[in-house]
N, CA, C and O atoms as a MOPAC input file, in Angstrom:
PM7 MOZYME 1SCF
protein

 N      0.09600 1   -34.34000 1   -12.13400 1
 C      1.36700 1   -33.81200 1   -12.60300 1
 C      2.17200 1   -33.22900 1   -11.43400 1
 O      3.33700 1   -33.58300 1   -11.25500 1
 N      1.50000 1   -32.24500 1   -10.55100 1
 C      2.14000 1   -31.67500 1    -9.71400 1
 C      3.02000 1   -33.06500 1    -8.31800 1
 O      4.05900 1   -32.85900 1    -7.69100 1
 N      2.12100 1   -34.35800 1    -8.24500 1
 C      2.78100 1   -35.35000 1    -7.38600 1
 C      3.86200 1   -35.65300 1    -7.89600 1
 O      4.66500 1   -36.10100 1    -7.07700 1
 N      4.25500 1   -35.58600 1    -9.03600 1
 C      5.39800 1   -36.22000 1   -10.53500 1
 C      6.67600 1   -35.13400 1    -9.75200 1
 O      7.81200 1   -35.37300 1    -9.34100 1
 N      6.04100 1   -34.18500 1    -9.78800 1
 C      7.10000 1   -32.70100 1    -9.44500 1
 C      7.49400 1   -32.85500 1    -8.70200 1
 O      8.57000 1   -33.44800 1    -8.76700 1
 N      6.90500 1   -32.40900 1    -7.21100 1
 C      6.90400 1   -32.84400 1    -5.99800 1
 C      8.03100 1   -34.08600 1    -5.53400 1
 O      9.02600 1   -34.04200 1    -4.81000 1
 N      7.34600 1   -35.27000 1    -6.35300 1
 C      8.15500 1   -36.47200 1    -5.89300 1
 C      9.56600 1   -36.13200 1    -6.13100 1
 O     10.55800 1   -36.43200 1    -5.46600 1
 N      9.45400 1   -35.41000 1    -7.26800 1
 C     11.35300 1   -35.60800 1    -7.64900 1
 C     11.39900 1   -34.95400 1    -7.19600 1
 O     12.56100 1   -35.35600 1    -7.13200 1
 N     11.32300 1   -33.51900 1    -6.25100 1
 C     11.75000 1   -32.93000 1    -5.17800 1
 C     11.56100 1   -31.26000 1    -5.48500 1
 O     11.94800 1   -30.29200 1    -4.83000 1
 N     10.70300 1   -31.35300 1    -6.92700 1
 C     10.61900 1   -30.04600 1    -7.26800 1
 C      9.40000 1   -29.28500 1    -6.73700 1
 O      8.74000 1   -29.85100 1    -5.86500 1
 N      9.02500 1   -28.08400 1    -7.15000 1
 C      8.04900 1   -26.97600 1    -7.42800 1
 C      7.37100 1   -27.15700 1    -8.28900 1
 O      7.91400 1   -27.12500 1    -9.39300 1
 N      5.65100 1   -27.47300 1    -8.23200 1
 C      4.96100 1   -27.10300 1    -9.49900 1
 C      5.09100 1   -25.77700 1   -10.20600 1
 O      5.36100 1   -24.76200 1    -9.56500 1
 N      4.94500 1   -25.76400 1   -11.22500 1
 C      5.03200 1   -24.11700 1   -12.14500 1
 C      4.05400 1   -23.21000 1   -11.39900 1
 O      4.22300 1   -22.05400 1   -11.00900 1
 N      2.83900 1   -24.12700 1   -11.28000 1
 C      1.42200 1   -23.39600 1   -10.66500 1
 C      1.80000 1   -22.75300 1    -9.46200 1
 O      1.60300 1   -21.56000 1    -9.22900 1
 N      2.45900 1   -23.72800 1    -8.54400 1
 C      2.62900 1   -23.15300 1    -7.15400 1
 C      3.81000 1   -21.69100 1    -7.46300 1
 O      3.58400 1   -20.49000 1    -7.31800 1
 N      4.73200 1   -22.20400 1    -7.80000 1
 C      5.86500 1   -21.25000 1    -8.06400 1
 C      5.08400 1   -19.66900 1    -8.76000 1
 O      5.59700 1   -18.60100 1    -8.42400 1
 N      4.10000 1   -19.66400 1    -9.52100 1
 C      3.65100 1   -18.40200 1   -10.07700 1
 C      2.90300 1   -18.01300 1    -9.30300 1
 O      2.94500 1   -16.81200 1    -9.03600 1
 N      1.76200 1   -19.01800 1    -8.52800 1
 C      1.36900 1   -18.13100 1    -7.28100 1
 C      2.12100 1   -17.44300 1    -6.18700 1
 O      1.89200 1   -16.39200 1    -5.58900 1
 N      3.07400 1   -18.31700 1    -6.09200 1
 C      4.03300 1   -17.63900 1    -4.83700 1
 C      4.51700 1   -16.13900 1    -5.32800 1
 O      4.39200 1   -15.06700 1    -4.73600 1
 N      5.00200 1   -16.37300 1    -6.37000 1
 C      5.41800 1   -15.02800 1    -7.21300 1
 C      4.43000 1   -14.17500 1    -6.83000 1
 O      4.69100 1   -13.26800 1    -6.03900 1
 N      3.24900 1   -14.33800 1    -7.30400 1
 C      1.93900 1   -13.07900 1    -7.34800 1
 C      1.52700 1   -12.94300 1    -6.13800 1
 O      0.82700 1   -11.93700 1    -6.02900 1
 N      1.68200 1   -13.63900 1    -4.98400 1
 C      1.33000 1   -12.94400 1    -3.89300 1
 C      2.34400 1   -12.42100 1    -3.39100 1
 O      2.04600 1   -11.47500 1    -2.66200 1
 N      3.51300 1   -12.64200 1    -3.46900 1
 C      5.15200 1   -11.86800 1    -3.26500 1
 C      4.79700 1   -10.31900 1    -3.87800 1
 O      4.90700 1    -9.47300 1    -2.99100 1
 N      4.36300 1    -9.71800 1    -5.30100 1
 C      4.64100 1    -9.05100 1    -5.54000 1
 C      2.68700 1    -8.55200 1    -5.24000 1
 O      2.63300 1    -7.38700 1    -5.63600 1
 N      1.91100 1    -8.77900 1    -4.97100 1
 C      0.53900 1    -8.05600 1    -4.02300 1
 C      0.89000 1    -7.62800 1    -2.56400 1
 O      0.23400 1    -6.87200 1    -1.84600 1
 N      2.02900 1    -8.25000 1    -2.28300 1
 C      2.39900 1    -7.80300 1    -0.73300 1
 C      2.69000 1    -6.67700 1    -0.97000 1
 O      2.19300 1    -5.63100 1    -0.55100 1
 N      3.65700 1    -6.88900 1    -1.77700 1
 C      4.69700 1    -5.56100 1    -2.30200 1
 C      3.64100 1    -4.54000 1    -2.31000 1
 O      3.43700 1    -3.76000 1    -1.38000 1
 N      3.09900 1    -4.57800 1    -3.21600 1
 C      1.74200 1    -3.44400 1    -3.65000 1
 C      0.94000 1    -2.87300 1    -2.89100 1
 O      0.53500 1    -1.71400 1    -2.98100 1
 N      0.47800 1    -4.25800 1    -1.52100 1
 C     -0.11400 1    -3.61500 1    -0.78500 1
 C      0.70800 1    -2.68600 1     0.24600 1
 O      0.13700 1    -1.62500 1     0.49400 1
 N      1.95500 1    -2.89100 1     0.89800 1
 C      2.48300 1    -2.52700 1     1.34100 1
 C      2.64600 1    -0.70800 1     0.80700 1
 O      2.65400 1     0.23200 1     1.60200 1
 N      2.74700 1    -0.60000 1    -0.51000 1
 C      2.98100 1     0.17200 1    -0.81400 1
 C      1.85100 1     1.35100 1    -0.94200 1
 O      1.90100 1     2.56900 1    -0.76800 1
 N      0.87400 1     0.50200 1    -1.30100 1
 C     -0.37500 1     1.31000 1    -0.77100 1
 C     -0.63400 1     1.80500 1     0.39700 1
 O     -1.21400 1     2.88400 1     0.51800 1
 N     -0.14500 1     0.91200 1     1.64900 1
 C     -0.25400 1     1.33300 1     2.94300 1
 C      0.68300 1     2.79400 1     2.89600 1
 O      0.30800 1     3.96400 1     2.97400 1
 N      1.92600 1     2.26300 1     2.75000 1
 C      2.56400 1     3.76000 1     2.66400 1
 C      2.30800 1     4.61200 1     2.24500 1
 O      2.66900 1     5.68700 1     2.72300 1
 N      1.33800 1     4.48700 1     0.82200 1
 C      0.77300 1     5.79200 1     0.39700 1
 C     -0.40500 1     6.21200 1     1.27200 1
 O     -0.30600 1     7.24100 1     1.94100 1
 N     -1.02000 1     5.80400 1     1.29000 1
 C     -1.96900 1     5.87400 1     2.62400 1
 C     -2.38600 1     6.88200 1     3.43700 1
 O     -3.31700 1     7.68100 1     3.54000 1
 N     -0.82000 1     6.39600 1     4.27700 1
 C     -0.37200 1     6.96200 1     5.54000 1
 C     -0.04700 1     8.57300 1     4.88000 1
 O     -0.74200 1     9.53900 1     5.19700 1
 N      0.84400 1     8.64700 1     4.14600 1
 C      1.30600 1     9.90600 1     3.73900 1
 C      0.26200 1    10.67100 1     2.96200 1
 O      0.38600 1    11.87800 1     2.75400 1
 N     -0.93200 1     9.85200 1     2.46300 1
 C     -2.44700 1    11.13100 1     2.03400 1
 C     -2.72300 1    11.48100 1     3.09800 1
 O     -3.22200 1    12.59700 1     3.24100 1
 N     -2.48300 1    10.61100 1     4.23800 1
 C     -3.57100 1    11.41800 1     5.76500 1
 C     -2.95200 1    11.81200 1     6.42500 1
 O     -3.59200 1    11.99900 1     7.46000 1
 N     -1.64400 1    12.21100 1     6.56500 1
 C     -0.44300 1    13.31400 1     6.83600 1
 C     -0.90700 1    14.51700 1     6.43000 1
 O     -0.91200 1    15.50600 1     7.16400 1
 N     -1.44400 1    14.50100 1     4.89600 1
 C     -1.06400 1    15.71300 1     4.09700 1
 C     -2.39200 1    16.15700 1     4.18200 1
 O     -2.58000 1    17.37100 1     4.10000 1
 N     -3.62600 1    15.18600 1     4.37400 1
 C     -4.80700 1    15.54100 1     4.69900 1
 C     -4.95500 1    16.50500 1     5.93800 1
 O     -5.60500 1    17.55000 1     5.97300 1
 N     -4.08500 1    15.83200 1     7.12100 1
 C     -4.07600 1    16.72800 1     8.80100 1
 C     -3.36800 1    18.18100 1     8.23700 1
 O     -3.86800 1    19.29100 1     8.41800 1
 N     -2.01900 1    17.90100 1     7.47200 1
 C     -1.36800 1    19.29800 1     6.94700 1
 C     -2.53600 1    20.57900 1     6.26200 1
 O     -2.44700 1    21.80600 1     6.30400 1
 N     -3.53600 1    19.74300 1     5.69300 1
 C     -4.00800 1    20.68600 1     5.25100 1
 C     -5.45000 1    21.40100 1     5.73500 1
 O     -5.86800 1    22.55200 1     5.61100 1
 N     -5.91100 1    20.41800 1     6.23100 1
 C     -6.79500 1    20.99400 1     7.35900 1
 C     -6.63000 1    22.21700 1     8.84500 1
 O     -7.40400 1    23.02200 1     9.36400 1
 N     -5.12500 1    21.77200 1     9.12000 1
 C     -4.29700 1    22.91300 1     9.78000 1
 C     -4.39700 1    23.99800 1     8.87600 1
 O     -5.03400 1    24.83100 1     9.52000 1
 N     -4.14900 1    24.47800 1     7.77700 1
 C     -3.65200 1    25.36000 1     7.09000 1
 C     -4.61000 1    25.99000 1     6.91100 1
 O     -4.60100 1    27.19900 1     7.14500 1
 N     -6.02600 1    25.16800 1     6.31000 1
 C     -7.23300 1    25.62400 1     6.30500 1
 C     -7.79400 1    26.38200 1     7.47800 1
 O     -7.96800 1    27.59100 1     7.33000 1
 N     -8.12100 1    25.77200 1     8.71700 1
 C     -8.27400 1    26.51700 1     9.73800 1
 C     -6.92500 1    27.81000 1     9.99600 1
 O     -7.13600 1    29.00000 1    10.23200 1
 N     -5.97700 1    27.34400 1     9.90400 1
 C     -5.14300 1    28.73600 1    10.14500 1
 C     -5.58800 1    30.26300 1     9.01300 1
 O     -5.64200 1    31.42300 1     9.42000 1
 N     -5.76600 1    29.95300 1     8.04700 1
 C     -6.59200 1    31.12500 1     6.69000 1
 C     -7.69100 1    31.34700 1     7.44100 1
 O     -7.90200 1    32.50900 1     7.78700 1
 N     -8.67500 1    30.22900 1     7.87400 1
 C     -9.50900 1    30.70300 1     8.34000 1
 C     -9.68700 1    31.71500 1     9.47500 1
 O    -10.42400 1    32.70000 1     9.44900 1
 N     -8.92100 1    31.32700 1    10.44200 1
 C     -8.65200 1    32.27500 1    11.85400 1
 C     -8.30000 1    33.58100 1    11.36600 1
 O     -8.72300 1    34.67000 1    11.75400 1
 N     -7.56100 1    33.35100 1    10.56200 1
 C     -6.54300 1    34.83000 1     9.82400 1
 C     -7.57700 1    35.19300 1     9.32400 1
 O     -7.79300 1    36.16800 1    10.04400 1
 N     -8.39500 1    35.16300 1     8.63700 1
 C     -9.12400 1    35.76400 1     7.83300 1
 C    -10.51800 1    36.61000 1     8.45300 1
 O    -11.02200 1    37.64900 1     8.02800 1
 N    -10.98200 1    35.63200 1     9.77300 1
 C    -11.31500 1    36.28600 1    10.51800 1
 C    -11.18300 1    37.48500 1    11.11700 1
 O    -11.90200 1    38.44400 1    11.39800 1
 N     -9.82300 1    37.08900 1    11.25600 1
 C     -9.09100 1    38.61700 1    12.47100 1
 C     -9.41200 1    39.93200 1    11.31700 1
 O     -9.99200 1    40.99400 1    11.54300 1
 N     -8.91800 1    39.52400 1    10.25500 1
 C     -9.04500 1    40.57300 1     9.04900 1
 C    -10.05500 1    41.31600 1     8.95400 1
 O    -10.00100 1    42.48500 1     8.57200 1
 N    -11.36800 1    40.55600 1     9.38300 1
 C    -12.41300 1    41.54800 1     8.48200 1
 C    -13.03500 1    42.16000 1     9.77200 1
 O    -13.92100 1    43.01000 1     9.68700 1

């Protein structure tokens, strides 16, 4: 079926929905990357903060 397609110059359905679904897994992954990045931002943010209470808390007692 898909040579039938092809020949007349088209897109199989099959190919066309895969293309779709890895178009929109890019997307996703991409977006995961970005989330990612910004948990281990907020991870370094908070490990700073942690050690800073900690130092402080030191001096305190």
């Amino acid at each position: 079926m898909s040579k039938k397609v092809r020949a007349r110059g088209g897109t199989p359905d099959s190919e066309r929905r895969l293309r779709k679904q890895i178009r929109r897994l890019k997307e996703l992954r991409a977006a995961d990357a970005e989330e990612l990045a910004q948990l281990k931002a907020d991870v370094e943010a908070l490990v700073g903060a942690l050690h800073h209470a900690t130092v402080e808390n030191g001096h305190l007692r």
